[in-house]
N, C-alpha and C positions, 0 to 999 in steps of 0.2 A: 823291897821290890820297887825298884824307879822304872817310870816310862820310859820309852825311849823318845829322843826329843833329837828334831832334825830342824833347821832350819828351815823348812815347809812346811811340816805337821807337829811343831811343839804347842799352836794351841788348841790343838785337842787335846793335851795329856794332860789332867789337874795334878796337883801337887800331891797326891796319895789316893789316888782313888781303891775303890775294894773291888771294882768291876775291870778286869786290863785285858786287853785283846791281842795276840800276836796275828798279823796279819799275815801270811805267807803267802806267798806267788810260786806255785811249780814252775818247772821245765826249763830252768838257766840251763842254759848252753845247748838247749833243740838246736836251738837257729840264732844267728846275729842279731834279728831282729824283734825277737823274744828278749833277748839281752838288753836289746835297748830297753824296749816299754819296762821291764822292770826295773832298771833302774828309773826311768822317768815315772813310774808309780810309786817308787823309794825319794826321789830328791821333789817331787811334785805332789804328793798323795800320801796315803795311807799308808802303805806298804813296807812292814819292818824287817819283812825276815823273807829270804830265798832258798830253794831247793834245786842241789847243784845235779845236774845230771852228765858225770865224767867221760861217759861214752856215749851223749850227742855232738850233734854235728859242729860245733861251736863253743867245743869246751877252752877252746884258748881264749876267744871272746870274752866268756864268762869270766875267766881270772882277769881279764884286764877292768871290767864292770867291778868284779869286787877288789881290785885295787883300788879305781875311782871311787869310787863309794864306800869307805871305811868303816861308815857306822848300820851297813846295810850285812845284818844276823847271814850266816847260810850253817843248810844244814845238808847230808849227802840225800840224791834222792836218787836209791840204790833202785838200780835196774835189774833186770833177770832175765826179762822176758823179751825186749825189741833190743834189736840192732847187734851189734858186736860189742862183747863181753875186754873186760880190763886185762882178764888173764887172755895169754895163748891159748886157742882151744885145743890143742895137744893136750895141758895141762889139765883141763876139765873135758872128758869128753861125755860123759852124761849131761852134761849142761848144754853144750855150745858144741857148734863143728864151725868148719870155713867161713860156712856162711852168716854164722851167726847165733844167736841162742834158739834151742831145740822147743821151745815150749811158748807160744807169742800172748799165754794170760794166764795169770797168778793160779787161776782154780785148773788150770793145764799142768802147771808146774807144781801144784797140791798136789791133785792126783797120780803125777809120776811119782812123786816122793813118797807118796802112799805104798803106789806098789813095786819101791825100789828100786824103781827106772833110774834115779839119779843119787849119786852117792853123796852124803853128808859133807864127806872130803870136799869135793870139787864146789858146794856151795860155799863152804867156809874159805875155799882159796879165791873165789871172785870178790866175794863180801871183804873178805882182807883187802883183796886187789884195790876195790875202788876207792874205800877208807883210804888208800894209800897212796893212790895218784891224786886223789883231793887236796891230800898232806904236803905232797912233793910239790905241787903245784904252788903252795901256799896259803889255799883256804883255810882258815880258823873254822873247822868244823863244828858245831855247837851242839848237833842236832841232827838224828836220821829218822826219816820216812820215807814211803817206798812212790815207786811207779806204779801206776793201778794200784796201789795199797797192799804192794806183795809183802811187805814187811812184818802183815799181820798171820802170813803164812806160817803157822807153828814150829816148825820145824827149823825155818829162817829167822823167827824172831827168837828160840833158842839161842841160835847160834850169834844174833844180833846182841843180843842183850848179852852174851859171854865175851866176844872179843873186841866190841865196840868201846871198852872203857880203856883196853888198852895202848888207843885211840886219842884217850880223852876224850870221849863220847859219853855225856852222862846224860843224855835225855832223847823221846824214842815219841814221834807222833802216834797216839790213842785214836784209834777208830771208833770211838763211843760216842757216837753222833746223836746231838739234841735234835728231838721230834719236831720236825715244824709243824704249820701250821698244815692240816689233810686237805682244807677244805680248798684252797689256792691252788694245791699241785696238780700240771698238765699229765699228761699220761707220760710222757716222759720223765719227769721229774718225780710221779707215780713209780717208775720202773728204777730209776734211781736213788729212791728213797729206800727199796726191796732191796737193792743192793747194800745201801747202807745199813740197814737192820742186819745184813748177814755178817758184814767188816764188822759190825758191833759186837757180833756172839764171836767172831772169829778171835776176836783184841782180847776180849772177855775170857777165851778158854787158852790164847795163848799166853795170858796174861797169868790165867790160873796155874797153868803146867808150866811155869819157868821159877817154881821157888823163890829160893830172895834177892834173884839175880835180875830183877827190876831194874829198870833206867826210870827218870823221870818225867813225866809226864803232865802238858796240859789237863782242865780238868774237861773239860770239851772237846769235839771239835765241830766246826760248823763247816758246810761246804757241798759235802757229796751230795747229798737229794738237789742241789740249787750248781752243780756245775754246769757251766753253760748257759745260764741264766740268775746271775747274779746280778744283780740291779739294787736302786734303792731302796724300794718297797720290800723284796728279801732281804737285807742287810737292817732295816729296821726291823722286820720282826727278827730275825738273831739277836740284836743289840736288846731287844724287849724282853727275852727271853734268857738272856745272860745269868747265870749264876755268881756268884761272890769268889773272886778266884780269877786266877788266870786261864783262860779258854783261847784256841785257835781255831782261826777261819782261813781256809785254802782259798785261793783265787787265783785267774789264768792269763796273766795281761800279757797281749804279743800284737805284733803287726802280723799282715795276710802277704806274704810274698812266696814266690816258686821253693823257698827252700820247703817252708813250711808245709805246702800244701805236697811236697813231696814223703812229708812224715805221715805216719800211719793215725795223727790225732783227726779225732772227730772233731774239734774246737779250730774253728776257722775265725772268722767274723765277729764270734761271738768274743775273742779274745780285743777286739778292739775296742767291745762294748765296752766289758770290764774295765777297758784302760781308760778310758772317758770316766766312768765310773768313780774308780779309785780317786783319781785327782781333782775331782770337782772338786766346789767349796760346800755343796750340800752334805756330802759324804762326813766330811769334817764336824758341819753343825749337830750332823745326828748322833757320834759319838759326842758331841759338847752337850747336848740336851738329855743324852741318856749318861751321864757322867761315867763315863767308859774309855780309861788310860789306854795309851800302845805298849806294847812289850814287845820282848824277843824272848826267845829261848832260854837265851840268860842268863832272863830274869826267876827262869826256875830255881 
């Protein structure tokens, strides 16, 4: 298991470390300018690995980013719930109509699936869908995680974990989020920490009821309690807290222009923190101080 080592961030990688971090960035291809920062948190910063989102606004964008950027990991970052779906909604119509997909958050589209609102068929034919226009497109897919973390949806990650290999998809982000620190967390970061505890049981029990049809997996991840406020001071207590093993931390690096603020994300401003963030040279020091490698996907 080798770093990843870029001509900006190779000296933070030691020669073998036990402690390796995939950095991941959501939301390629929201918006043009989402595109950029992460590539510029990829060729300037930290940032290993990206998650493609094939029905935002700027998914052509996005493949031309990871053509420029060769050695920047992506993995699908399967939608369900905002915007217009990969398939025809003819083809899904418990999923998606005209306007778009029927259900606008994961525990929406739990619950329909619950009580049979949405057939099995039509999830498996959009999750094919976008694995496939990722493919056509030319991304080297390595890796899937969802939007909102629909992925850890039981019944999706089923279905995730059966036809993703055929894909060449052999690894699946874990929502088993290490505890930070209680005493720090705002009320907000309070209410998304509660959420993360629930992706936890949710990874946990879809994890349990999918037999040996496992994909592989980080052994962490860090992120959800600290979205939107990821900064130095939380990124050293994650790096403090690290376990032996390869673990991922999600982060949101974008600029603030009319397309963006035309998307349904809560993450405005705060995205240009993170991008400052990422590319500092402090960022760098504190993985060299806590002897903490880069990775990608992979490296699993």
């Amino acid at each position: 298991m080798s770093g990843v080592e870029t001509s900006s961030n190779s000296q933070t990688v030691s020669s073998d470390p036990l402690k390796k971090l995939i950095v991941t960035a959501d939301d390629l291809g929201l918006t043009r300018r989402i595109n950029e920062a992460i590539a510029k948190a990829h060729r300037e910063g930290i940032v290993t690995t990206a998650s493609l989102m094939v029905n935002g606004g700027a998914f052509e964008s996005a493949i031309e980013t990871l053509c420029a950027n060769p050695l920047l990991d992506v993995g699908l970052h399967l939608n369900l719930t905002e915007g217009r779906p990969a398939t025809p909604p003819v083809g899904i119509p418990s999923l998606a109509n005209s306007l778009g997909f029927l259900y606008h958050h994961p525990f929406g589209l739990m619950a329909a699936l619950l009580r049979g609102k949405v057939r099995p068929a039509d999830l498996e034919r959009e999750i094919r869908a976008q694995l496939q226009k990722a493919l056509d497109a030319g991304a080297q897919i390595s890796h899937l995680d969802g939007h909102k973390h629909v992925h850890v949806v039981p019944k999706v990650f089923r279905i995730v974990c059966r036809v993703a290999p055929e894909y060449g998809v052999r690894a699946i982000r874990s929502t088993v989020e290490r505890v930070p620190r209680l005493k720090s967390l705002s009320t907000q970061m309070a209410k998304q920490y509660l959420f993360g505890k629930a992706l936890s049981g949710a990874f946990v029990l879809a994890q349990s009821g999918n037999g040996r049809r496992s994909l592989k997996t980080p052994r962490r991840l860090y992120g959800i309690t600290q979205t939107g406020f990821l900064d130095l001071q939380t990124f050293a207590d994650i790096l403090s807290r690290m376990e032996i093993g390869i673990s991922e931390v999600m982060c949101h690096p974008g600029y603030v222009d009319d397309d963006l603020r035309r998307t349904p994300t809560r993450l405005l401003f705060q995205r240009e923190r993170e991008l400052e963030f990422l590319t500092g040279h402090e960022v760098r020091d504190l993985l060299r101080r806590a002897g903490v490698g880069l990775a990608t996907y992979r490296d699993l």
